[in-house]
C-alpha positions as CSV (number, residue, x, y, z in Angstrom):
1,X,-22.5,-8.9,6.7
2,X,-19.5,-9.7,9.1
3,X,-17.4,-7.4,10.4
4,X,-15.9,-6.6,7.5
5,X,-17.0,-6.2,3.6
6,X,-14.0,-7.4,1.2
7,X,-13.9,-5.8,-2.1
8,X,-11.7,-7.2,-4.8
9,X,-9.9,-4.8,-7.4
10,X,-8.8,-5.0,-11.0
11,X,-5.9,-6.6,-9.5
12,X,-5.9,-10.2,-8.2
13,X,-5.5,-10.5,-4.9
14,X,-5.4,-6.7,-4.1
15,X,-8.5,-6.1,-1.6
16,X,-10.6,-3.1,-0.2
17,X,-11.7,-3.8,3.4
18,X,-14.4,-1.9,4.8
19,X,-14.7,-2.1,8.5
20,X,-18.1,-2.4,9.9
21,X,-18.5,0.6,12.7
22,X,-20.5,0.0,15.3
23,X,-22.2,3.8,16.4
24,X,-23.8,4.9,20.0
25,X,-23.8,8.3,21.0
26,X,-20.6,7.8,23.0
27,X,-18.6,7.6,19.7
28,X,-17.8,4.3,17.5
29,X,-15.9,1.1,17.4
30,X,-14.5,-1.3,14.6
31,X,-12.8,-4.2,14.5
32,X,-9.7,-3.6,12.0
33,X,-8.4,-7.3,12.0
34,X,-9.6,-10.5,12.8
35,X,-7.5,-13.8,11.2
36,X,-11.0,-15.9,10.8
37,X,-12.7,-13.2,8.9
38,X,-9.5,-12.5,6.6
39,X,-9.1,-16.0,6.1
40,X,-12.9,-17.0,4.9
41,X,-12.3,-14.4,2.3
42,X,-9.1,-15.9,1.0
43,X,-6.5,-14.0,3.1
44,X,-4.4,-16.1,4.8
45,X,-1.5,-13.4,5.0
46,X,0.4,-13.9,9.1
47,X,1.6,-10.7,10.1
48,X,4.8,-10.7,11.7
49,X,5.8,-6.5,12.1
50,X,3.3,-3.3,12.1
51,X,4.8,0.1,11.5
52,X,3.3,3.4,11.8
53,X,4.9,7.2,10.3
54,X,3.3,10.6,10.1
55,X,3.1,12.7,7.2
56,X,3.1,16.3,6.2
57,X,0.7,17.1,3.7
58,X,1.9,16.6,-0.1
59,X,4.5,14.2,1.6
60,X,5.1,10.8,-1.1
61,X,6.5,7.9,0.5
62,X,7.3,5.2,-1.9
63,X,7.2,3.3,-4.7
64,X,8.7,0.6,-2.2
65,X,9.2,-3.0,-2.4
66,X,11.9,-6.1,-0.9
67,X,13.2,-8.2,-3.4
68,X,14.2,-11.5,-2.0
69,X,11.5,-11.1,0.8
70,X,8.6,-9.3,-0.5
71,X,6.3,-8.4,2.5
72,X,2.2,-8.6,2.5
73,X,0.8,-5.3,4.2
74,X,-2.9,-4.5,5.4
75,X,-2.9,-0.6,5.4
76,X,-4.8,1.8,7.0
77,X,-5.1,5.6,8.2
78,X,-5.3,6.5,12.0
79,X,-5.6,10.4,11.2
80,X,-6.1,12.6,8.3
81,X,-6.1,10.8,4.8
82,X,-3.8,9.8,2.4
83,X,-4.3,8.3,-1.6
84,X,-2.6,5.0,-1.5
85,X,-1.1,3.3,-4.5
86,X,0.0,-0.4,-4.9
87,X,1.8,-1.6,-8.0
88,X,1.6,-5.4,-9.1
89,X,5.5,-6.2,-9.9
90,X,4.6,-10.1,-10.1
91,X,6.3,-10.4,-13.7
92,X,3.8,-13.5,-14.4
93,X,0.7,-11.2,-13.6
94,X,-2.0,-10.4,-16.3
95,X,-1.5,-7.0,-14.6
96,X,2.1,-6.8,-14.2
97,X,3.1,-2.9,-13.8
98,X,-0.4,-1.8,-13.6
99,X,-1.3,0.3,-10.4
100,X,-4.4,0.9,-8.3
101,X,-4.8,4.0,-6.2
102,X,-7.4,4.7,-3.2
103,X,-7.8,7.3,-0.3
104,X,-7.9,6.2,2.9
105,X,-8.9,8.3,5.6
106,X,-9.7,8.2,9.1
107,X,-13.0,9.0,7.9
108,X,-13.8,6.4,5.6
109,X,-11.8,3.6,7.4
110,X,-11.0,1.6,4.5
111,X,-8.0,-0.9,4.5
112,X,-5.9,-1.9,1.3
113,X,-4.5,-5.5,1.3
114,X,-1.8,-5.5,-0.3
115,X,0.0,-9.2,-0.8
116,X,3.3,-10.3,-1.8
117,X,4.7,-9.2,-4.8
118,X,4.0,-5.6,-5.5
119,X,5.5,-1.4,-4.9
120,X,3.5,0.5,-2.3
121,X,3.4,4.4,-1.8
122,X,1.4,6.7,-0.2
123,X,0.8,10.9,-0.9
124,X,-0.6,12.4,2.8
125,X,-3.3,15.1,1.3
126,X,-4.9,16.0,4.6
127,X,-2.4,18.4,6.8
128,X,-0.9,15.6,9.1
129,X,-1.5,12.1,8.2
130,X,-1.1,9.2,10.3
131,X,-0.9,5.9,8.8
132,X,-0.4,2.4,10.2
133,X,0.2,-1.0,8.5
134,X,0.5,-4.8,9.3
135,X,3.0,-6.7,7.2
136,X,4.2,-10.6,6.8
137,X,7.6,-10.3,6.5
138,X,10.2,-8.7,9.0
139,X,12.0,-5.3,7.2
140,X,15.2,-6.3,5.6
141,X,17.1,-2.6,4.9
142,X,19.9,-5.0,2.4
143,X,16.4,-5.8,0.5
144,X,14.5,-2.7,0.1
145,X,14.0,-1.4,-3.7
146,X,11.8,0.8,-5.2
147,X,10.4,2.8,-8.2
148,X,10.1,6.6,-8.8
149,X,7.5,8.1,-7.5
150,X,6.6,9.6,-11.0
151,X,7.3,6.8,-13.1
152,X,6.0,7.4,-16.9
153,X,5.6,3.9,-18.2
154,X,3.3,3.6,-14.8
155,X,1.7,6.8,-15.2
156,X,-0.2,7.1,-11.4
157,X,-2.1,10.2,-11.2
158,X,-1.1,11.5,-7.9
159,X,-3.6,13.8,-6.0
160,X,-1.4,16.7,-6.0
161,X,-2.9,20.4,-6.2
162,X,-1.7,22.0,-9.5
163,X,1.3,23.6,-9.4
164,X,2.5,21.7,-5.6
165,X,6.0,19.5,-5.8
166,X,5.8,16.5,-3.7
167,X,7.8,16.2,-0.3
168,X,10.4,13.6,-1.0
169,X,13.1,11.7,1.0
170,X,16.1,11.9,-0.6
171,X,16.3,8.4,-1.0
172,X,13.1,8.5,-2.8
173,X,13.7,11.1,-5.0
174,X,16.8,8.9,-6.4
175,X,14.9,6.1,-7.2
176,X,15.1,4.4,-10.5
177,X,12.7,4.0,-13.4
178,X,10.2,0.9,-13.9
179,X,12.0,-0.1,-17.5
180,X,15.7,-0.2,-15.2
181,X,14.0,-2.4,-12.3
182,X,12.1,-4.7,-14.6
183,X,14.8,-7.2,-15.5
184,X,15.6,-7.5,-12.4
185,X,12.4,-8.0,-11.0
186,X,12.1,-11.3,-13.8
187,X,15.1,-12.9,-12.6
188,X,14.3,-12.8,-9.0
189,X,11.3,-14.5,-10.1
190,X,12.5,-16.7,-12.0
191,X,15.0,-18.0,-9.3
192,X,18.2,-16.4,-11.1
């Protein structure tokens, strides 16, 4: 097996990677990223900018997404866990506005690929979460657009306890619905 095991979703393009971990009895190592090894298996993404926030638990970051510039990321989870959600918003895609959620954890190490073209979020369900994230285009704030959190016509099933609101940045909780960003979305595409 490689270093890495890539596991391809319902989605096209969207990819589980599963680090190998090398054990001893002084702890454990992994490789989370090596260019070769993404590339044999058909991502060719170049990362320009990582970022890295922290979490409170029942935080929801997202549904984010550039416009003009839409960015690639490989995510992952330093500490704690978090159930990850990517959105496909390529309006030509088989599986255009369909999502696919995952935890990642410390624990488990998984990545998500995410490529070009789709909304990302992420709800932290451990106390503190950590999480980390390559992407291929530099942040452009004039760019930025996203989709409630709790969109209907998306439907995610978050991993929220019954009964617990999310945590939400203001900006976030002000985000529109899928059927308002839609048209948009199609134009862009379509070079308008």
């Amino acid at each position: 097996m490689g270093n890495f095991r890539f596991v391809q979703t319902d989605i096209e393009g969207l990819t589980l990677v599963e680090p190998r971990l090398f054990t001893d009895s002084r702890g454990d190592f992994a490789e989370t990223y090596c260019k070769k090894d993404f590339e044999q298996n058909g991502i060719t993404a170049d990362f320009v900018q990582d970022n890295q926030s922290f979490s409170r638990k029942n935080v929801i970051r997202g549904l984010h997404f550039q416009k003009k510039y839409p960015q690639g990321k490989l995510v992952r989870v330093l500490s704690g866990a978090v159930y990850d959600v990517a959105v496909d918003l390529r309006p030509g895609s088989k599986t255009f506005g369909k999502w696919f959620g995952v935890e990642l954890s410390s624990r488990n190490r998984l990545q998500l690929y995410i490529p070009e073209g789709f909304a990302h979020g992420f709800q932290a369900f451990s106390d503190g979460a950590t999480f980390a994230y390559k992407c291929t285009r530099y942040y452009e704030p004039e760019d930025e657009g996203g989709i409630r959190w709790d969109d209907p016509e998306i439907g995610i099933v978050w991993q929220l306890e019954a009964g617990v609101s999310p945590i939400l940045s203001e900006k976030d909780s002000r985000l529109p619905c899928f059927k308002d960003v839609k048209q948009n979305l199609c134009r862009l595409s379509e070079g308008v």
